[in-house]
C-alpha positions as CSV (number, residue, x, y, z in Angstrom):
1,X,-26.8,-15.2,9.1
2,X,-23.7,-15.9,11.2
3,X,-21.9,-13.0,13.0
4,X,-18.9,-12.4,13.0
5,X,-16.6,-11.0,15.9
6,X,-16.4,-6.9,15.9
7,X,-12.2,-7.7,16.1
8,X,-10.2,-9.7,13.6
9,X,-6.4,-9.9,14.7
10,X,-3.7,-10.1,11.3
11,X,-0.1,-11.2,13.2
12,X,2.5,-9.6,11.3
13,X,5.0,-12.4,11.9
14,X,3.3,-15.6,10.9
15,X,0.2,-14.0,9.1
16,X,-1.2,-14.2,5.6
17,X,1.8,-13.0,3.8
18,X,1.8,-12.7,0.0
19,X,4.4,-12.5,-2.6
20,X,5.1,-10.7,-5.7
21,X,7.6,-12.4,-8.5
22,X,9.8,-8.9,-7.3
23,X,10.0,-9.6,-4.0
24,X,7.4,-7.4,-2.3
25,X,5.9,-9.0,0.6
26,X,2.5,-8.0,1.7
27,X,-0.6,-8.4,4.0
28,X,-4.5,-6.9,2.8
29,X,-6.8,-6.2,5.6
30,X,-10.4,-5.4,3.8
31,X,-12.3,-3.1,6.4
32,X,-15.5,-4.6,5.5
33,X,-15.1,-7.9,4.2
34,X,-16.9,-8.1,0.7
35,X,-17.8,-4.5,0.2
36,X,-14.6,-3.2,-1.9
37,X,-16.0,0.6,-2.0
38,X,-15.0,0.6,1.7
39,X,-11.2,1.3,2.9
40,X,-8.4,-1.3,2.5
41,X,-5.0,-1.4,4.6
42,X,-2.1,-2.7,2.7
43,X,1.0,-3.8,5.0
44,X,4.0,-4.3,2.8
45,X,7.9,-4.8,3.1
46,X,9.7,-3.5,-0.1
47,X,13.4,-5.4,-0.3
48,X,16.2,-3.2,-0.1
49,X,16.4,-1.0,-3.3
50,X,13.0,-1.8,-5.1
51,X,12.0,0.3,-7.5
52,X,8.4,0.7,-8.1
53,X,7.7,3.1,-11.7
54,X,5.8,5.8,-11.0
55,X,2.1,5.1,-10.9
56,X,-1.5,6.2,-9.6
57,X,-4.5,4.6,-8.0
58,X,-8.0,5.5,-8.4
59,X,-8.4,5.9,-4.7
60,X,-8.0,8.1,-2.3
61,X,-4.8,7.2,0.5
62,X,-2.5,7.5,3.0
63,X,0.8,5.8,3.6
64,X,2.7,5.7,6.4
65,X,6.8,4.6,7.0
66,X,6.7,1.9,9.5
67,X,10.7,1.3,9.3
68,X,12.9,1.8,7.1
69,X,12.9,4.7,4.0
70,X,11.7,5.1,0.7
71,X,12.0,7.8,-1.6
72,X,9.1,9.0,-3.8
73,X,10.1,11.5,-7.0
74,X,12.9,13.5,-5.2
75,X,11.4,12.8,-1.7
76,X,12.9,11.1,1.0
77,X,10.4,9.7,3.6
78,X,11.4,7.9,6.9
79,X,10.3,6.0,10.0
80,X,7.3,7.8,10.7
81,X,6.5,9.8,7.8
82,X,3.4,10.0,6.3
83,X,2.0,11.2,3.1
84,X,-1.5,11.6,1.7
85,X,-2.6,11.1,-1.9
86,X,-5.7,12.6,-4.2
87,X,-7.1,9.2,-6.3
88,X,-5.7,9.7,-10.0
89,X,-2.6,12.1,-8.8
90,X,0.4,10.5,-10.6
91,X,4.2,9.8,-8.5
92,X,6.8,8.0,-8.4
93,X,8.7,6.2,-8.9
94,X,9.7,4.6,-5.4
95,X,12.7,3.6,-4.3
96,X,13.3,1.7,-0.9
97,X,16.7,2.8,1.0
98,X,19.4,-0.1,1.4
99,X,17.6,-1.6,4.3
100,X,14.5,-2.0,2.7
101,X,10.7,-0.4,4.0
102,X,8.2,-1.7,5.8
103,X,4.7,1.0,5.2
104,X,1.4,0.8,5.8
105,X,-1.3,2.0,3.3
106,X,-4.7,3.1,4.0
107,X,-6.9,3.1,0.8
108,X,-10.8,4.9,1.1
109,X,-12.0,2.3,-1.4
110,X,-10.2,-1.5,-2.1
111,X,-11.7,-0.8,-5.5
112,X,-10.0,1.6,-6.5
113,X,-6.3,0.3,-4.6
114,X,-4.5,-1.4,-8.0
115,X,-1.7,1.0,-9.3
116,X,-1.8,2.0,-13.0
117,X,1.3,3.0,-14.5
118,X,0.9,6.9,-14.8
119,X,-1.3,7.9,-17.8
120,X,-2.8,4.6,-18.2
121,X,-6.8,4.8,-18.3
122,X,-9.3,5.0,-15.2
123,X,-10.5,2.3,-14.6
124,X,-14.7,2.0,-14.9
């Protein structure tokens, strides 16, 4: 079995960056390549004024404002703010300020990262 280094390096700039048809640009970074019941870091850069309908993941997270702002329900978060979600707890929905937000998430298992619109079943 080949082994691989202990680091792996993910540029920001000219990295793996993917596209959804709204405009949300994002990077994965799977802790443990192949396991998805280990943690997951999502780095993605919402356009200026997306809206995201409120939602909820199976998993466990934490999100954290790199730049920019975003507010979720009736909260404002900014550069540096950082908020910490139960698996199954529904919010939302999120909208990015005028100059758009860049945030990274932290999910305890990639399994369980997809959103679900709020009230939609778990998955199994």
């Amino acid at each position: 079995m080949q082994e691989t280094s202990p680091t792996r390096h993910f540029p920001s700039l000219d990295g793996d960056w993917k596209e959804t048809p709204d405009g949300v640009r994002y990077q994965q970074i799977h802790m443990t390549p192949g396991d998805t019941s280990r943690p997951m870091l999502v780095l993605s850069d919402l356009p200026a004024n997306y809206i995201e309908p409120a939602h909820t993941h199976d998993s466990n997270y934490v999100e954290i404002v790199i730049d920019g702002d975003i507010t979720v329900g009736k909260v404002r978060m900014i550069k540096g703010d950082m908020r910490a979600m139960r698996g199954g707890a529904g919010y939302g929905p999120l909208t990015a300020g005028s100059g758009g937000c860049l945030r990274l998430t932290i999910f305890d298992r990639a399994d369980g990262s997809m959103s679900r619109p709020v009230g939609a079943a778990t998955q199994p």
